[in-house]
Backbone bond lengths (Angstrom), bond angles and torsions (degrees), N, CA, C in turn:
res aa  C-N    CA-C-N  psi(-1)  N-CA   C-N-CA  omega(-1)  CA-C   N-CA-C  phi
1 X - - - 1.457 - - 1.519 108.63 -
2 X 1.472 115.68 151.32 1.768 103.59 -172.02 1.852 66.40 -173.97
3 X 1.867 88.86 136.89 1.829 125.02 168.95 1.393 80.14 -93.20
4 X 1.748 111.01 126.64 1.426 102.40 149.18 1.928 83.73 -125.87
5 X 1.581 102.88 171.47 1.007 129.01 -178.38 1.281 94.42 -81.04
6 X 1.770 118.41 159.97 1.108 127.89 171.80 1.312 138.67 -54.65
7 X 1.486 134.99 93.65 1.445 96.53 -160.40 1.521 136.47 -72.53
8 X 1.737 123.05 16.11 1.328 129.66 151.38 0.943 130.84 -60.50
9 X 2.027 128.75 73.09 1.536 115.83 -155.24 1.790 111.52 -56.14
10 X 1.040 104.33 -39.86 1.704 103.40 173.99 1.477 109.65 -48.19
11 X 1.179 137.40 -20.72 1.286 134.07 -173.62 1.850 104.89 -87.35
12 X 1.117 96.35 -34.10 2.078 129.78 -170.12 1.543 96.95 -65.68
13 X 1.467 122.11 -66.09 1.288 152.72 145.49 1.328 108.98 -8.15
14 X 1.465 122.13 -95.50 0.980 127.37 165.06 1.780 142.04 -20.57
15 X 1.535 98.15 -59.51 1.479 122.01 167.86 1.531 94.98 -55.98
16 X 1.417 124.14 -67.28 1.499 120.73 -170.09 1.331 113.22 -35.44
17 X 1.777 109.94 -61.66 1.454 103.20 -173.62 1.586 112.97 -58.22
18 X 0.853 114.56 -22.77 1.692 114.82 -174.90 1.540 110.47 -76.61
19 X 1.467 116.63 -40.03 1.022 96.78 170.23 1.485 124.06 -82.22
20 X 1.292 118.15 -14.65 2.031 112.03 152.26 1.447 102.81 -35.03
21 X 1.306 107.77 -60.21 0.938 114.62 -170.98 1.624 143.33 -5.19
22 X 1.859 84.40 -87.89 1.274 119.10 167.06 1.555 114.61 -88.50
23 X 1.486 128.86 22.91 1.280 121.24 168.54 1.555 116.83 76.88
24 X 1.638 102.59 19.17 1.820 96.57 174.02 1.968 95.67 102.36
25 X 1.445 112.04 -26.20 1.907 95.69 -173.71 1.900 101.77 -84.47
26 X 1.434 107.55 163.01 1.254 101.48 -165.98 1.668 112.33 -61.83
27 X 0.929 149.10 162.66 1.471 163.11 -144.21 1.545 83.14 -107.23
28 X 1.412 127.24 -73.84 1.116 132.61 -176.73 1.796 133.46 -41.82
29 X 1.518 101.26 -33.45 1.404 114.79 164.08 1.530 129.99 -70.99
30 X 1.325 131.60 122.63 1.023 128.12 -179.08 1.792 111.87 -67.01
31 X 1.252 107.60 -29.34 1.623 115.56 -177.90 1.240 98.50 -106.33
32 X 2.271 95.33 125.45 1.785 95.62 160.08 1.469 98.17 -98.20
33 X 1.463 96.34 139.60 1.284 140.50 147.80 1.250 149.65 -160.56
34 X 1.811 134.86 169.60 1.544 111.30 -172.03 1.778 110.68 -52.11
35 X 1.252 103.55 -28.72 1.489 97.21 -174.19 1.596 113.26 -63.09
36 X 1.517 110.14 -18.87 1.702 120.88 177.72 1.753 107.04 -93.95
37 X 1.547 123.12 5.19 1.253 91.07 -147.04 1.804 95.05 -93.20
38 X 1.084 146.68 141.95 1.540 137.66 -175.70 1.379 108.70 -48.02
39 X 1.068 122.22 136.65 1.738 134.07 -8.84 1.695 95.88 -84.38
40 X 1.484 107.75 119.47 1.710 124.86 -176.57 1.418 103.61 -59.99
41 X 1.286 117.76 143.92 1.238 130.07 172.56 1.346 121.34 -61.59
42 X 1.637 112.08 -24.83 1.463 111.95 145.94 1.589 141.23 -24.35
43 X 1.534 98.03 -58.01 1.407 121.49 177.20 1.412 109.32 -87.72
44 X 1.762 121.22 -36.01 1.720 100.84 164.16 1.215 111.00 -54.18
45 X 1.375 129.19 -53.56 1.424 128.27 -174.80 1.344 108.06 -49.69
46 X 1.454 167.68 -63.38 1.019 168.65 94.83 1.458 114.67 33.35
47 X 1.085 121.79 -26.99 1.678 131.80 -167.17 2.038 89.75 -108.61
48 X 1.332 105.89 -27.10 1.556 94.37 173.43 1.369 111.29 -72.11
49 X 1.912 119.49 -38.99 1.411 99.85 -175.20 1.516 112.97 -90.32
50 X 1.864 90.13 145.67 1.462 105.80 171.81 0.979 120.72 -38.03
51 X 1.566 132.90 -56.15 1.141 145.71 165.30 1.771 126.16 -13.07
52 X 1.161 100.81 -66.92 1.116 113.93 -165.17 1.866 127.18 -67.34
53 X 0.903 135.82 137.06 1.694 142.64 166.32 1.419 110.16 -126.48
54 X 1.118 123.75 119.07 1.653 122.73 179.18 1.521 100.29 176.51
55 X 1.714 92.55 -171.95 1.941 99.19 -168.16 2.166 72.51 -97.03
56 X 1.705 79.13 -169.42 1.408 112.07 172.51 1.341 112.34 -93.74
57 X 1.250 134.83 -155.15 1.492 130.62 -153.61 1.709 88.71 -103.49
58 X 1.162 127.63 -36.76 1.084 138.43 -179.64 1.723 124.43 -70.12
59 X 1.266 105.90 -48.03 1.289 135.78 -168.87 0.908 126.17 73.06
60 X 1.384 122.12 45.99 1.500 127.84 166.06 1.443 122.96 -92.91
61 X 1.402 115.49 -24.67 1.479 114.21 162.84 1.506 102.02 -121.89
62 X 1.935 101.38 175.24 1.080 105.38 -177.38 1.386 101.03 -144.73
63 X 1.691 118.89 126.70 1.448 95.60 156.42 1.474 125.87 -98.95
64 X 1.400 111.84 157.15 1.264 150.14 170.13 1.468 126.37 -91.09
65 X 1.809 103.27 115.57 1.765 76.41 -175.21 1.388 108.03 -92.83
Protein backbone atom coordinates (compact mmCIF):
# COMPACT_ATOMS: atom_id res chain seq x y z
CA UNK A 1 0.00 0.00 0.00
CA UNK A 2 1.66 3.57 -0.67
CA UNK A 3 -0.46 7.41 -0.34
CA UNK A 4 0.90 9.04 -3.30
CA UNK A 5 -0.19 12.56 -3.98
CA UNK A 6 -2.13 13.36 -6.97
CA UNK A 7 -0.31 13.53 -9.93
CA UNK A 8 -2.41 16.76 -11.28
CA UNK A 9 -0.15 19.43 -9.59
CA UNK A 10 -2.94 22.02 -10.32
CA UNK A 11 -5.27 19.83 -8.47
CA UNK A 12 -2.18 19.49 -5.45
CA UNK A 13 -1.99 23.36 -5.79
CA UNK A 14 -5.24 24.07 -5.44
CA UNK A 15 -6.20 21.74 -2.40
CA UNK A 16 -3.01 23.37 -0.69
CA UNK A 17 -4.27 26.83 -0.99
CA UNK A 18 -7.53 25.80 0.44
CA UNK A 19 -6.29 24.20 3.04
CA UNK A 20 -4.26 27.63 4.19
CA UNK A 21 -7.21 28.45 3.78
CA UNK A 22 -9.41 26.79 6.05
CA UNK A 23 -6.68 26.30 8.75
CA UNK A 24 -5.52 22.61 7.84
CA UNK A 25 -9.68 21.17 7.61
CA UNK A 26 -10.39 19.73 4.19
CA UNK A 27 -11.37 22.58 1.63
CA UNK A 28 -13.90 20.15 0.39
CA UNK A 29 -15.89 19.65 3.69
CA UNK A 30 -18.53 21.85 4.61
CA UNK A 31 -17.96 20.92 8.49
CA UNK A 32 -14.69 21.87 10.44
CA UNK A 33 -13.72 19.30 12.47
CA UNK A 34 -10.94 16.70 13.68
CA UNK A 35 -12.91 14.34 11.62
CA UNK A 36 -12.36 17.14 8.59
CA UNK A 37 -8.98 18.11 9.53
CA UNK A 38 -6.33 16.74 6.51
CA UNK A 39 -5.87 13.80 6.01
CA UNK A 40 -9.96 13.32 7.02
CA UNK A 41 -10.84 10.42 8.80
CA UNK A 42 -12.87 9.63 5.85
CA UNK A 43 -9.86 8.71 3.85
CA UNK A 44 -8.00 7.03 6.99
CA UNK A 45 -10.98 4.91 7.15
CA UNK A 46 -10.71 3.97 3.49
CA UNK A 47 -6.85 3.72 3.58
CA UNK A 48 -7.56 0.95 6.43
CA UNK A 49 -9.50 -1.25 3.98
CA UNK A 50 -7.59 -3.68 1.97
CA UNK A 51 -9.96 -3.35 -0.51
CA UNK A 52 -9.84 -0.16 -1.54
CA UNK A 53 -7.54 2.10 -4.34
CA UNK A 54 -8.85 5.61 -4.99
CA UNK A 55 -8.24 9.50 -4.27
CA UNK A 56 -9.67 11.10 -1.03
CA UNK A 57 -12.77 13.22 -0.97
CA UNK A 58 -10.73 16.00 -2.18
CA UNK A 59 -8.32 14.43 -4.47
CA UNK A 60 -5.22 15.25 -3.34
CA UNK A 61 -3.97 11.90 -2.36
CA UNK A 62 -4.39 8.58 -3.58
CA UNK A 63 -4.14 5.22 -2.29
CA UNK A 64 -2.40 2.48 -3.94
CA UNK A 65 -2.49 -0.99 -3.03
Amino acid sequence: MRILLNEDKEVVRAVRQGLKHTGGYCPCMLVKSEQTKCMCEDFKEKIADPDFEGYCHCLMYYKQK
